[in-house]
N, C-alpha and C positions, 0 to 999 in steps of 0.2 A: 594681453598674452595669457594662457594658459599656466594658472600655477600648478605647486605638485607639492606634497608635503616630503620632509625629511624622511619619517620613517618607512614611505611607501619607497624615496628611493634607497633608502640601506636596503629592504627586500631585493629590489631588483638587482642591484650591483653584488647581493649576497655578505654583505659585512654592516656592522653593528651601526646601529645608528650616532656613536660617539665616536664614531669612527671617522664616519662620513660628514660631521658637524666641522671634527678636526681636516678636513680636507678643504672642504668648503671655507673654510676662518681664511687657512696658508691660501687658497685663492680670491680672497677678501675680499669674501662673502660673508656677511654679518646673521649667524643664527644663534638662537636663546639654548630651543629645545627641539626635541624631535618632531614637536606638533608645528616647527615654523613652517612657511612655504616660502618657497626659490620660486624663479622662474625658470621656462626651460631650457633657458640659454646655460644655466647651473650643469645641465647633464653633459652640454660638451666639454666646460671645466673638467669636472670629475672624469668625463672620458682622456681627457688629453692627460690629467695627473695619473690614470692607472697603467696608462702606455709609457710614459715617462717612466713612471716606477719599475714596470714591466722589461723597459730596454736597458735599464743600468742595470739588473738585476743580469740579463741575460748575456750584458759586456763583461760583468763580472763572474761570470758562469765560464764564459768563452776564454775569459785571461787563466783560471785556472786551469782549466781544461789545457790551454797550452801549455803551461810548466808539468802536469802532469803525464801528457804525451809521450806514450813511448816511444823510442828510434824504431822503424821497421829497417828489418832486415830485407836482404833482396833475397834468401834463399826461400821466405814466406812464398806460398802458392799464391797465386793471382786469381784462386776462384772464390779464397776465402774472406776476401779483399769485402765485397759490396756486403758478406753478413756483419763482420763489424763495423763497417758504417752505417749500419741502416741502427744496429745495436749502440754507438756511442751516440746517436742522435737522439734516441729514444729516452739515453740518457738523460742526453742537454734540456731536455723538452720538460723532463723531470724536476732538474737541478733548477729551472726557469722557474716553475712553477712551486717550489719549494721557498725557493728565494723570495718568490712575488708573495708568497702566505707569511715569512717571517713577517718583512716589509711591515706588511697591512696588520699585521698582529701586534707590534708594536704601538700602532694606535688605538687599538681595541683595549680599553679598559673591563668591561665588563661580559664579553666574549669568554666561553668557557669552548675548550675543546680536548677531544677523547684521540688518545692515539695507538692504535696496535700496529706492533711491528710484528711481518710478516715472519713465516718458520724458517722458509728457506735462506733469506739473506738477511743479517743483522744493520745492512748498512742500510736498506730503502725504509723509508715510512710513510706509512699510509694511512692518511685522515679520515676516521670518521664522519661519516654521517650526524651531527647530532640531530636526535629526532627523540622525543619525548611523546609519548602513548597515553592519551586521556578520555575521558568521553566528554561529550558537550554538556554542559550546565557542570562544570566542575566547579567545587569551594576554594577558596584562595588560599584552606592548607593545601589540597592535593594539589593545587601546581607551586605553591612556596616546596613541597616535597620533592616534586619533579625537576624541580631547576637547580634545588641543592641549595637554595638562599632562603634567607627572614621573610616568614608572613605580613612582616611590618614593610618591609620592602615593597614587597606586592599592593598591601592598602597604600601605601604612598603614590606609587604608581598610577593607583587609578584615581586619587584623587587628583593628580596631575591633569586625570583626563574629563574630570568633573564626575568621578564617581564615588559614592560615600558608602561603602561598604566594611563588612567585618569579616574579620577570620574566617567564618562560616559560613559566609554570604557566596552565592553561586556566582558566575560569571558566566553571560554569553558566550557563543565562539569567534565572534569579531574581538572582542577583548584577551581574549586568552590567545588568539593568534597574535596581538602587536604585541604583549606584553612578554609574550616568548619570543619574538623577532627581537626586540630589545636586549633580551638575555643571552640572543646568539641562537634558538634554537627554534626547529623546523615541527610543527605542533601536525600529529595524526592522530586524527579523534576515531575513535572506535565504537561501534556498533551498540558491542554485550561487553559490559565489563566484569572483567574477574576469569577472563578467558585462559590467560596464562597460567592466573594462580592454582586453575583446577587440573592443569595437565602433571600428570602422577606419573610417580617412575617405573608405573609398571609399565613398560613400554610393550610394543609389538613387538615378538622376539619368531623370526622364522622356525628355529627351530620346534616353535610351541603351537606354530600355524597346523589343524586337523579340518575335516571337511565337516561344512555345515551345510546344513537342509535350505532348500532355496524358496526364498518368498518370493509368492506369486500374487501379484493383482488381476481381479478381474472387473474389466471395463465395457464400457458399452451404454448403449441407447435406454432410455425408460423401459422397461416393461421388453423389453429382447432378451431376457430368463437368467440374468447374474446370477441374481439370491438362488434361483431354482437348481441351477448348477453347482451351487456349493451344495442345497439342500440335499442331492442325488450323492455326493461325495461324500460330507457328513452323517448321510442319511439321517439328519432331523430337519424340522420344519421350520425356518426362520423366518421367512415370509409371515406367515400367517399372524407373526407379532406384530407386524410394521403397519402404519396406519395409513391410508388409502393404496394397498396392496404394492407401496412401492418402499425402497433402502432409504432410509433417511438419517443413516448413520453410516459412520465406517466402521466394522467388523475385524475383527483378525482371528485367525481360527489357526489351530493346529493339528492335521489330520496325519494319518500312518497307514502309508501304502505300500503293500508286499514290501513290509521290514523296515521303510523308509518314511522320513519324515517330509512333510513338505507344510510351510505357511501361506494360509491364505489369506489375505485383504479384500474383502468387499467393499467396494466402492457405488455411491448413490447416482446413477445414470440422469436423473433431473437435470435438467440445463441450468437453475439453480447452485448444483452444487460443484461447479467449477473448481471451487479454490482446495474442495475435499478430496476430488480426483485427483487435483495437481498435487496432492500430499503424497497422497499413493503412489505414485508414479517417482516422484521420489524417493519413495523408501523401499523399491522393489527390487527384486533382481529378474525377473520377466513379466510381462504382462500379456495377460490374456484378452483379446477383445473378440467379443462375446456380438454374432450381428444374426438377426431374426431372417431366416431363409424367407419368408412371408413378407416381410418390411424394405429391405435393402439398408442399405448403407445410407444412415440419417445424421443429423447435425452433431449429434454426442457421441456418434459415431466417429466421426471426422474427427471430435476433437478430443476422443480418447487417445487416436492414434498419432495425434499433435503432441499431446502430452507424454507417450511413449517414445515415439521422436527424439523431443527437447531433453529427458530424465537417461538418452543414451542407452535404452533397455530393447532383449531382444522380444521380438513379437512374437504370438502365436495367433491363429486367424483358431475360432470356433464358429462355426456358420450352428446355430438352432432352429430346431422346429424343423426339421426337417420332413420329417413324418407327418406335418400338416397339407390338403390338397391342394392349395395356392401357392407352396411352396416353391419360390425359384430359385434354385443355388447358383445359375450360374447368371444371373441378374445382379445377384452379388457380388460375384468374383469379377464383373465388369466394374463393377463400382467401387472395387478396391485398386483396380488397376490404375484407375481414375486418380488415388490418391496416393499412387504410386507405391501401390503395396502388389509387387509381384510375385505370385506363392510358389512353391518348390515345380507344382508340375508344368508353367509356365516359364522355369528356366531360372526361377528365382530365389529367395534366400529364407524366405519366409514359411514355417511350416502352416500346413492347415487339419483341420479335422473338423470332418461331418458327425452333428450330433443331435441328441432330443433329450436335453435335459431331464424331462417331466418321463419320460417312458424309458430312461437309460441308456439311451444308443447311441455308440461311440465315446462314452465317454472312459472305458479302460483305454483306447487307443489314444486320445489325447491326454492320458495320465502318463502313458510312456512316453508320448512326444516331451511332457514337461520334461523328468528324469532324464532323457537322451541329453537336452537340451544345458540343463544343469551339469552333467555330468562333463557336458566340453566346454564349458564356463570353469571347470574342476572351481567351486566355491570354497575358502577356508577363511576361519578365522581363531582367534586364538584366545581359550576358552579364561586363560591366568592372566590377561591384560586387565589393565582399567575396567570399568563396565563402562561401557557408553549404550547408550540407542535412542531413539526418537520416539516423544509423545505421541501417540495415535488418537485417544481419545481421553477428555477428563470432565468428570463429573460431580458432583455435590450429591450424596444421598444420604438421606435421615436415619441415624443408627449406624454407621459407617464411617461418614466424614466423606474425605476426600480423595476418590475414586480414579484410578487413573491409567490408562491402557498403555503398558511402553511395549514397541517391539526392540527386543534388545538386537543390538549389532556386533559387537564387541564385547568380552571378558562376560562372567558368571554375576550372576545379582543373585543375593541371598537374603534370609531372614536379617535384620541386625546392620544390614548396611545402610550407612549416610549416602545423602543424594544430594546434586543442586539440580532445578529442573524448571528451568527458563527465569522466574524471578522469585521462584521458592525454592526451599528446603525441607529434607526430613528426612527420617531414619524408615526404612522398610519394618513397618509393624507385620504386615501378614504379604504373602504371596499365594498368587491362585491363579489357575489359569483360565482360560475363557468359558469353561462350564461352572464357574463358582470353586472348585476344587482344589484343596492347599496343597503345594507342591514347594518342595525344600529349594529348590534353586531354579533358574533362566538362564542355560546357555546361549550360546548367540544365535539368532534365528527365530528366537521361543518368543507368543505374545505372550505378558504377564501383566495380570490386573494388580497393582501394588497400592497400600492400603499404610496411610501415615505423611504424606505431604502437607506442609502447610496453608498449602492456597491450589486454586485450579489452575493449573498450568495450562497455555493454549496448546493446541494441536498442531504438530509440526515441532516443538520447541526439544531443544536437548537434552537428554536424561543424560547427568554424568555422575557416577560414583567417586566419592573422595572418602580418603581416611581422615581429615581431620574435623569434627561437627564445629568446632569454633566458625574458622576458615568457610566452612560452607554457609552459615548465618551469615556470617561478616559480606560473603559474595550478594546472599540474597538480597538481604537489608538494603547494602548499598544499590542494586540495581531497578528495587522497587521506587528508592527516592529518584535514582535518574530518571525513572518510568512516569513519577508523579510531577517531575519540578517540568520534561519535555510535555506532558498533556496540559499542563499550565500555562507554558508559555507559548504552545501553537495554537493560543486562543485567541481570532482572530480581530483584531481592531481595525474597525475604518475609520480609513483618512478622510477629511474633509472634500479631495475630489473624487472619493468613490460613495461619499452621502449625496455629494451634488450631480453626479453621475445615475443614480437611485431617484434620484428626485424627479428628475428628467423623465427619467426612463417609465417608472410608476413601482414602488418598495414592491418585493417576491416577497409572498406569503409563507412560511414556514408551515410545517407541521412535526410537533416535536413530539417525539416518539419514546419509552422507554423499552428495555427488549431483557424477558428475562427466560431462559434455557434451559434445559434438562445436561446440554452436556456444551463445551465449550462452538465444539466444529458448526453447531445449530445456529450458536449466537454469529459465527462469525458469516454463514450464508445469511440468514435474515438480514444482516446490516446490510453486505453487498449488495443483495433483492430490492431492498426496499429503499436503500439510496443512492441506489441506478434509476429509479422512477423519478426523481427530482426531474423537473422543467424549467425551462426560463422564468414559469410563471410562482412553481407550487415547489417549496424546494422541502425535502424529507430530510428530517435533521434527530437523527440520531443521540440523547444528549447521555444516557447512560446504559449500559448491557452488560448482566453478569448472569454467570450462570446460580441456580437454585432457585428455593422459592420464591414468589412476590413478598415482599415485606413491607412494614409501616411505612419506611425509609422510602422505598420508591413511590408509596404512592402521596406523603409529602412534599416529594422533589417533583411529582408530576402535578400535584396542585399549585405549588410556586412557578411553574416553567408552563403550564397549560398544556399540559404532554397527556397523551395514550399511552398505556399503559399492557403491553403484547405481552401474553404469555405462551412458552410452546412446551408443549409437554410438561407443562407443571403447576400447579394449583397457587391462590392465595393464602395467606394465612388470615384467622377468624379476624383477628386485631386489624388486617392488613385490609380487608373485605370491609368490614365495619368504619373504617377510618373513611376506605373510597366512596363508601355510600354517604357518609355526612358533606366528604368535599365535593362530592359530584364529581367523582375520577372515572372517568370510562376505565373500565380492565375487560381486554378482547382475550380469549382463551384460544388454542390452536393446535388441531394436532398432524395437521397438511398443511405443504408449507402454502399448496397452491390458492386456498382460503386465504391467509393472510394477503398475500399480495390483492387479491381481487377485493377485498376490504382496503387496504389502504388505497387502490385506484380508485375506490368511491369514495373516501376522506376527501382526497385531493379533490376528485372533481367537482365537491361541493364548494372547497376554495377558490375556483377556477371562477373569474370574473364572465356574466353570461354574456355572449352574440349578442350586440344589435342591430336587429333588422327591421329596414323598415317598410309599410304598407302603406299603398298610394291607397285613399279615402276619395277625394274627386277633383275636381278643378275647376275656376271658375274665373270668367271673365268680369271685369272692372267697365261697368255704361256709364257711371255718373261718379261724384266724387261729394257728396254732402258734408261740410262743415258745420259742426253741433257745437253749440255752447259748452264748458265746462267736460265737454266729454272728449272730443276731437274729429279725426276726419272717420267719416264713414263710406263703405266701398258699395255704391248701389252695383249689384254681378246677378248676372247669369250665370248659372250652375248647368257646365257642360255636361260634364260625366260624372259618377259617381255619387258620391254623398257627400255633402260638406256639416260636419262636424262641432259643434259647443266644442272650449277647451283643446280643440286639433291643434298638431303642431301646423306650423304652415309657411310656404316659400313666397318671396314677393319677387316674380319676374318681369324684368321690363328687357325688350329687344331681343328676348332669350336668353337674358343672363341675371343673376340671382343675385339681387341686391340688398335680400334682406330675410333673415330668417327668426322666427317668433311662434307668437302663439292665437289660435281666435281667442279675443277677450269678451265680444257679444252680438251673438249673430239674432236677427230680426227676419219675422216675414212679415211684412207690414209694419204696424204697432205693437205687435205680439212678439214675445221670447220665444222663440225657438230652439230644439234641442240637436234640429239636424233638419236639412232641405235637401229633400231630391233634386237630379238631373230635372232640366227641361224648366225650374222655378227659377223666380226672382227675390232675393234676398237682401239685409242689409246685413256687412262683414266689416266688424271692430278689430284691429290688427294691432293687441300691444305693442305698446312703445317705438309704432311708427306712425308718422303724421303725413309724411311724402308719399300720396297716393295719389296718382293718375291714370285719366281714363284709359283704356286701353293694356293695363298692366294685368298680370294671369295670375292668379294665386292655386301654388298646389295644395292642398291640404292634406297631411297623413299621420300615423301615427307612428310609434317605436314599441316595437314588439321584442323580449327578451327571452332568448334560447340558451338552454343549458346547455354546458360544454363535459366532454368527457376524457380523462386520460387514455392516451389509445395506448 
């Protein structure tokens, strides 16, 4: 029969496991500890002992409930009769289930429980939840903290469970989940720690709610005129920066239109850059997709509008190029309707505007669409709250430090203010906005280049303001160690039947890569890129990626690991260059992303074990069968077709089926060696290490030809 352990069933039944030891003993049931195992005839026990418990509880409910009963009168209305019965039951149900917790708490030695009574009535009470908040890989002070007991408690505990740890020692979350069910409480591991501690009192106050400028993304297909579109609004040239004439970053601009302000985000149209678009799309309050009148509606197309979708934001359709002579607008507006994007003049909800970037046209009438659009959104936010917003971009630059693009959301960011901002910290040294330019504050809406964090923070990650610089280190610190002790331990170990599974199979060849960045969002599309190309056969293995220069460090980790060493938009250093060249480090340099990829599909494909294919050489029939001394049997044959071969590989058929396959070890024409006999000749054919030759058997002879494979 199937056992079960103690403490799996105190989970289930929801009470402590000394709880349920003491149950099991009174139905004489012999357990030590939490670790014993029952069998499962154990659960009907303990089922028949909580019904039991359950029905006295509930006879004792009901005797009271009768001495407490009041006389009804008969001059009581008759309709108000079924509300208080349905009301003292609800009671009873109470009073049962009150009774059946005393019960069971009485056995519970080590059960702790939290209880708020309610405002309205003094008499009911209502139990808590306990549920204790940690992140995974937590040390055995933070849950002796959380439980409210001795750390010495906790190491006991687990050496109970064969684990030899110290105060400071981290704990899985299979352990910290029994070790809390023994305590009585219900463990929720959380994501980001320190999330509570940063929520400030400066709350949202309606009253402080005023209108802010609405950010807008603009989205769309490769080379369907994003950048050119902001360039015409801007009126500067951003493109002409970007290296093979395409965004390969995200932007956030701040422009002012008759009096008003609006934020823009550009986003990189590459199919590539997926996880950059879905940032944007995110942190927008409208998006623009942007589709080439010349082109039609294309794959980043589609999935610009997936991602505007998903992020719950309203659309605006800008069809481009219109002013070119292959232009078809309404090839597009077919192809939108396709992805169920219906626009206002077909009845639908969605505005649109005809434009030409590059020549100006229409683009004031899609500037009032935005504003229209914003204005019945009525956007506010409240400039004296917290500061919050989201990283957009971060970067490492020499003479600077660490660079980093927030669009703020909420409350004002100033000179002199503390930050937490995803697993760092730091105090705002300088502020400036997207043209380099120092500007004393960031109200909500505003992108702000801010200058003073301790580390590059990824993109996407939260910018929040706090008053107290302790508190904000103490958050960072600690979530860098959770961040270090989780990449630690999700380092994967094979089992013994996934080596013998490989073995089988034939080992996947690695290619291990290093990846270092100009700006965070770069690193994190190149990993994507390039460890989406893994095969069954050639798997792309990513082992280290930071943003800034190439350093010594990487290219020692890539001489110990056998790793390439990708650089995108950024240089080595001499030390760094000089080290690769004595270990023999490949360092590839990069400033498209579509080069790197096409470089690493030829890495791979060189690992790619070749095609063998093979070519028929000739065939030849077996007339005589010669036994030779000290050598063995020899095949006297007719050579039908082809060519028979020295060294060929070769098949010995008899009756048409293939009994034997090998090599010629020494083929004769006469007396003579021979290096190959044509069709139409008579030969003598040595057949290693086969001796069973008879007249009549067919030998084919061919060879094996090896073809290169390519990642497609």
């Amino acid at each position: 029969m199937a056992k079960v352990r103690v403490y799996e069933l105190a989970r289930k039944y929801e009470i402590s496991s000394e709880a349920l030891r003491k149950i099991l003993v009174k139905e004489g049931i012999t357990v030590k500890s939490h670790m014993s195992t029952v069998e499962e005839r154990a659960e009907i026990l303990i089922q028949q002992h909580m019904n039991r418990v359950k029905n006295a509880a509930s006879a004792k409910v009901k005797q009271k409930e009768k001495k407490k009963k009041p006389a009804v009168t008969a001059a009581k209305p008759r309709a108000r009769k079924p509300k208080k019965a349905v009301k003292r039951v609800e009671a009873d149900q109470k009073a049962v289930q009150e009774s059946v917790r005393r019960t069971l708490a009485k056995l519970e030695v080590t059960r702790k429980t939290k209880r708020k009574r309610r405002s309205r009535d003094d008499i009911e009470i209502d139990e808590e939840e306990n549920v204790i908040k940690l992140p995974e890989f937590s040390t055995v002070a933070d849950l002796a903290g959380q439980l409210e007991v001795d750390p010495a408690e906790i190491i006991q505990k687990c050496f109970s469970l064969g684990l030899m740890v110290s105060i400071n020692q981290r704990l899985d979350k299979d352990t910290i989940e029994m070790i809390s069910s023994e305590h009585g409480f219900d463990i929720k591991f959380v994501t980001t720690y320190g999330q509570d501690l940063l929520d400030d009192k400066k709350q949202i106050k309606p009253e402080h709610l005023v209108h802010r400028p609405p950010v807008i993304t603009i989205m769309g297909h490769v080379d369907h005129g994003k950048t050119s579109l902001l360039d015409n609004i801007r009126q500067t040239n951003v493109i002409a920066g970007e290296k093979g004439g395409i965004t390969q970053h995200i932007g956030a601009y701040a422009v002012k239109i008759n009096g008003k302000k609006i934020t823009f985000i550009d986003t990189p149209g590459h199919e590539a850059f997926t996880a950059m678009r879905s940032r944007g799309a995110q942190s927008t309050d409208i998006v623009i997709v942007i589709v080439a009148a010349d082109d039609g509606v294309m794959p980043q197309t589609i999935e610009a509008i997936n991602h505007a979708k998903a992020a719950d934001v309203p659309i605006i359709i800008a069809i481009n190029k219109i002013d070119l002579p292959n232009a078809d607008i309404d090839k597009v507006k077919n192809g939108l309707i396709k992805q169920n994007i219906v626009l206002e003049e077909y009845g639908g909800n969605i505005m649109c505007a005809e434009i030409s970037a590059k020549n100006g046209i229409g683009i004031e009438k899609l500037l009032e669409m935005i504003l229209l659009q914003a204005e019945m959104m009525e956007l506010k936010a409240d400039p004296d709250a917290q500061g919050r917003g989201v990283v957009i971009e971060a970067k490492k630059e020499e003479g600077r430090g660490i660079v980093t693009t927030v669009l703020v959301q909420q409350g004002t960011l100033r000179i002199g203010d503390i930050f937490v901002s995803g697993n760092h910290f730091g105090r705002i040294r300088a502020l400036l906005n997207e043209r380099g330019e120092k500007i004393k504050d960031a109200p909500p809406s505003t992108p702000a280049v801010i200058l003073g964090c301790s580390g590059v923070a990824q993109a996407g990650d939260a910018f929040i303001q706090v008053e107290d610089e302790k508190k904000a280190k103490e958050v960072a610190l600690r979530r860098q160690q959770f961040a270090r002790e989780k990449d630690r331990r999700s380092v994967h170990r094979i089992s013994l039947e996934e080596l013998y599974a490989q073995i089988q199979e034939g080992i996947a060849k690695e290619l291990n890569l290093i990846i270092r960045a100009d700006v965070d969002g770069s690193i994190e599309v190149l990993n994507e890129s390039l460890t989406n190309l893994s095969t069954d056969e050639v798997k792309v293995n990513v082992i280290h990626k930071a943003v800034g220069i190439i350093s010594e460090s990487d290219i020692l980790l890539a001489s110990a690991s056998n790793a390439v060493v990708l650089g995108f938009h950024i240089n080595a250093t001499p030390e760094a260059a000089r080290i690769a060249k004595a270990e023999k480090v490949d360092i590839r340099f990069y400033d498209v992303i579509y080069q790197a990829i096409d470089d690493i599909k030829g890495a791979m494909s060189g690992l790619l074990d070749p095609d063998i294919v093979e070519k028929e050489l000739g065939i030849a029939e077996i007339r005589q069968v010669f036994r030779v001394s000290k050598i063995g049997s020899i095949a006297g044959s007719y050579v039908k077709t082809g060519v028979i071969v020295r060294n060929a590989l070769v098949r010995v058929l008899r009756d048409s089926e293939v009994i034997y396959k090998g090599s010629i070890s020494s083929l004769k024409r006469f007396k003579d060696d021979a290096k190959e006999v044509q069709a139409g000749f008579e030969c003598g054919i040595g057949v290693s290490g086969f001796e069973d030759l008879l007249e009549g058997d067919v030998l084919e002879v061919y060879k094996e030809e090896e073809h290169s494979r390519t990642i497609d």
